[in-house]
C-alpha angles and dihedrals in degrees: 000000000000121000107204138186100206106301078339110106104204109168137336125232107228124195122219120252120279129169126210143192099301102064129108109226099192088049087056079054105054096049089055091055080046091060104038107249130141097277090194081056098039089051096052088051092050085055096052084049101107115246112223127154125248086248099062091035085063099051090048087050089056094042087056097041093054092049088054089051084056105047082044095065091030087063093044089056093055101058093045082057084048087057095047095049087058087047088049105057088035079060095048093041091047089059094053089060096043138321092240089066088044090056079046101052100043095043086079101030111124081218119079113246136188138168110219116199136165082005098305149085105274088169143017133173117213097258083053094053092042088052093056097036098235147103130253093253095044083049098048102043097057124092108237097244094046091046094050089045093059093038104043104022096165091050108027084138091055098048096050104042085059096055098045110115110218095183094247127094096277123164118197134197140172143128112259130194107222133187119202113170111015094261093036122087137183153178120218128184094221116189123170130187123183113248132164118260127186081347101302126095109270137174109255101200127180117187138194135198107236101164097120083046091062094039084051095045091042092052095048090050084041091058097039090054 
C-alpha cells in the first residue's frame, strides 16, 4: 500500500508471503522440479510459508490500507504545520518592523491570525474568522471572556490562560476543543506570544485547525488498542 505526502509517493508498506487454502501444493511443486531448484528444500520453505485464509488476507489488506491512509494524512499534516511555523514567526517578525507589513503578511497567511487587546480583538485575518465561524464585527465587539465562553465551553479556562499577556515575553501554546456553531466541533492548535501594538503590550495569537490531525491520530490509537 502507498504511503503519500500530498501528490508526493514517498515509500509503500509490503506484507510478507502467506498461502492459503487455495494453493496446490504438488503444482508448486512442479514448477520447483521445472526450474531446477532443490525440491526437498523448496518443499521445507513452502512449509515455513504461514497458512491464512483469503478471507483473513483480505481484512489485513484493508487494515493496512487504512493505516497508510492515515499516516498519509498524518504526514501531510506535518509538513502543513512546518509551513505555518514559518507563517507564524514571518508574522511576528513582521510586527516588529511595522504593523502595515504585518496586516500584509497575515492577510494571506493559511493560519488564522488576531491581535487581542484590552480584552478584544483589535485584529483577524479571514482564516481566522473562517476557523471560528464568525465576522469582524461579531469578533470586535466581544469582550474576550464572553467570546471564549461561548466558543470553548468545556475549556474556557484553557483558552483564556493562554491568551493572558503578562508583559513579559511570554510565549504560550495548547489544543483546544472548540466548539463554533452547537452541531459543529473543532480542534485548534492555539499559541500566543506578547508583543507591542500600536505601542501598548498586545497578544499576538496564531491558530490551526487541527481537527483531521486528532481524528487521525483517534482512529490509529483506536486501531492499536
Amino acid at each position: 500500500s502507498s504511503i503519500f505526502v500530498g501528490d508526493a509517493h514517498i515509500a509503500n508498506w509490503l506484507i510478507g508471503q502467506v498461502k492459503n487454502e487455495q494453493l496446490d501444493e504438488s503444482q508448486m511443486l512442479a514448477y520447483a522440479k521445472e526450474i531446477g531448484a532443490d525440491e526437498i528444500e523448496f518443499k521445507k520453505a513452502l512449509d515455513d510459508v504461514p497458512s491464512m485464509s483469503y478471507e483473513q488476507f483480505s481484512q489485513i489488506g484493508a487494515f493496512l490500507h487504512m493505516m497508510t491512509q492515515q499516516l498519509s494524512q498524518m504526514a501531510q499534516e506535518n509538513v502543513q504545520q512546518a509551513r505555518l511555523l514559518n507563517e507564524r514567526d514571518r508574522a511576528q517578525s513582521s510586527l516588529q518592523e511595522s504593523e502595515e507589513k504585518f496586516e500584509l503578511i497575515s492577510a494571506h497567511a493559511f493560519m488564522g491570525v488576531g491581535i487581542v487587546q484590552d480584552d478584544i480583538f483589535k485584529y483577524a485575518n479571514a482564516a481566522l474568522l473562517d476557523i471560528f465561524e464568525t465576522n469582524l464585527k461579531t469578533l470586535s465587539q466581544t469582550e474576550i471572556s464572553e467570546f471564549a465562553q461561548k466558543l470553548a465551553p468545556n475549556a474556557t479556562d484553557d483558552f483564556l490562560k493562554v491568551l493572558s499577556p503578562s508583559g513579559e515575553d511570554l510565549e504560550s501554546h495548547q489544543d483546544v476543543q472548540i466548539h463554533p456553531e452547537k452541531d459543529l466541533s473543532k480542534w485548534i492548535d492555539l499559541y500566543a506570544r506578547d508583543v507591542v501594538y500600536k505601542g501598548r503590550t498586545a497578544v499576538l495569537l496564531t491558530i490551526v485547525d487541527i481537527t483531521k490531525r486528532k481524528e487521525a491520530e483517534d482512529i490509529l490509537a483506536h486501531n492499536q488498542a
